[in-house]
C-alpha positions as CSV (number, residue, x, y, z in Angstrom):
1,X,87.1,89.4,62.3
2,X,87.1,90.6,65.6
3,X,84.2,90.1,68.3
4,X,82.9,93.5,67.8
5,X,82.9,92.9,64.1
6,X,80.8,89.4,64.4
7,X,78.6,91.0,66.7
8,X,77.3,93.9,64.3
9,X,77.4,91.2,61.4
10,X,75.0,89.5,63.8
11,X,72.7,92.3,64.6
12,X,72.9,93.4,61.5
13,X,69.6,91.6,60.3
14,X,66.3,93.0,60.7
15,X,64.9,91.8,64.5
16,X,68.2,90.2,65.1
17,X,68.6,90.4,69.1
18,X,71.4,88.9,71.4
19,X,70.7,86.7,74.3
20,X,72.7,85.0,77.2
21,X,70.7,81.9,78.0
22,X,73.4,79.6,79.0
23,X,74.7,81.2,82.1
24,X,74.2,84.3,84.4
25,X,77.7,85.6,83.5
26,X,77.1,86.4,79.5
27,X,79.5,83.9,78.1
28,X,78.3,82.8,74.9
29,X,76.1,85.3,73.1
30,X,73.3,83.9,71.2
31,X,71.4,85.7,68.6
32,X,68.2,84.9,67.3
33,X,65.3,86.4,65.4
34,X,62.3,85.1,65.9
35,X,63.3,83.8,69.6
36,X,65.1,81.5,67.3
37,X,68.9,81.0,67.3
38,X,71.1,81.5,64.0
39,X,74.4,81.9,65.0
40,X,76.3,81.5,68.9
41,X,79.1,82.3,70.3
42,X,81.6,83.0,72.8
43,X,83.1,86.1,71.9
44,X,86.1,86.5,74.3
45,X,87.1,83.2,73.2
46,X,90.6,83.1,72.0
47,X,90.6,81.5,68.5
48,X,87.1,83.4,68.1
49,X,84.7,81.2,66.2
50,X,81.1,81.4,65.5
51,X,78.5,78.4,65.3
52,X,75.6,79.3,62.1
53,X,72.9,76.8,60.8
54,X,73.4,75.9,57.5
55,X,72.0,73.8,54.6
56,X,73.1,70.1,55.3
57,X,74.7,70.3,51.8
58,X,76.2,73.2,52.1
59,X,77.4,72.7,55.4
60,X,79.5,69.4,53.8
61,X,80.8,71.0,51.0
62,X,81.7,74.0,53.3
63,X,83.8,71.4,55.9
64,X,85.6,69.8,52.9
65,X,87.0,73.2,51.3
66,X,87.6,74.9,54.5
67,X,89.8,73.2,57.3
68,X,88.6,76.1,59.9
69,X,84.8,74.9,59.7
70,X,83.8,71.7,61.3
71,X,80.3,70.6,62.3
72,X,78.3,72.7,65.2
73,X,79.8,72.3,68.5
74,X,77.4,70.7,70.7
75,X,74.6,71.6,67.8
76,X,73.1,69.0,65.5
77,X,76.1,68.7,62.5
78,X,74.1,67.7,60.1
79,X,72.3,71.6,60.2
80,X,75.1,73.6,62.3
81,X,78.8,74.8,61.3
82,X,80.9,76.0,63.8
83,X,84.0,78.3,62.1
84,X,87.0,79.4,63.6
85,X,87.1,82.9,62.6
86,X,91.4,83.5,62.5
87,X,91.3,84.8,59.1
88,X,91.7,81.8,56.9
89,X,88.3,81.6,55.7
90,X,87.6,85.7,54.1
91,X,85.4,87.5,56.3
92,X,83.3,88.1,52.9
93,X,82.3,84.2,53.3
94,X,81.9,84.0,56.9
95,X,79.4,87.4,56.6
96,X,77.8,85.2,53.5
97,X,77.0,82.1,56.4
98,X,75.5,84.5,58.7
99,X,73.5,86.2,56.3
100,X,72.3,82.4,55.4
101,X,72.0,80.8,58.4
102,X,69.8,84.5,59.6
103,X,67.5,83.7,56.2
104,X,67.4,80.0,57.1
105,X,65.8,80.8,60.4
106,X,63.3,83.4,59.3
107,X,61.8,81.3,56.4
108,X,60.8,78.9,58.6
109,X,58.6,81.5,61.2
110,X,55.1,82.5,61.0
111,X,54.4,84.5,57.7
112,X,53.1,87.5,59.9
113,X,56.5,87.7,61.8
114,X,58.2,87.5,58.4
115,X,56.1,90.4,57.3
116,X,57.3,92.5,60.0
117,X,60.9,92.1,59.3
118,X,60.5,93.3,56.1
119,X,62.7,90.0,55.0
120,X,63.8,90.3,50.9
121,X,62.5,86.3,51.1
122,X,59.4,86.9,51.4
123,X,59.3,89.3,48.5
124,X,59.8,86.4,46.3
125,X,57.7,84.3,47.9
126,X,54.4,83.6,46.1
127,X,51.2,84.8,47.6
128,X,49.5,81.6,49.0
129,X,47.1,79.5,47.0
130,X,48.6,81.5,43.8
């Protein structure tokens, strides 16, 4: 996966947007939705990785089978993988995690902002009080 490539997969997402917050000089990309991060990174970083939230589970079972994902990098491991995209682990996986860690992120803002992405969660989700 190359940067380009991670960055469409990013802003892929409905309301998906791409921020510099750490420093003046665009670094490390962060996108969020929401004004919420799912995913980081810095993209002319040579091995390119990306950081994702993931379920604490899933983010376990995801460090044992994989070698190339370890917990977040300066995030909280116990939510955030960071994976070192040099083509060990199949782009069809890592495009999976971002999907996930995006969905993650939206099901936990307001159900009015969630309306406006048109996100397929809430199209499951039950009306309240039903």
């Amino acid at each position: 996966m190359t940067p380009d490539q991670l960055r469409a997969a990013c802003l892929e997402p409905n309301g998906a947007v791409e921020e510099w917050p750490f420093d003046r000089h665009q670094a490390i990309s962060v996108f969020k939705v929401g004004g919420k991060m799912f995913a980081l990174s810095e993209l002319a970083a040579a091995p390119l990785s990306v950081s994702l939230k993931c379920e604490p589970d899933l983010a376990v079972q995801l460090r044992a089978t994989h070698p190339e994902i370890v917990g977040g990098y300066h995030l909280n491991k116990r939510h955030w993988n960071t994976v070192r995209l040099d083509g060990a682990v199949p782009e069809e996986l890592v495009l999976e995690m971002i999907e996930d860690s995006y969905d993650l992120v939206v099901a936990k803002l307001p159900r009015a902002h969630r309306l406006t992405l048109d996100w397929p969660g809430e199209r499951h989700r039950p009306p309240p009080g039903v």
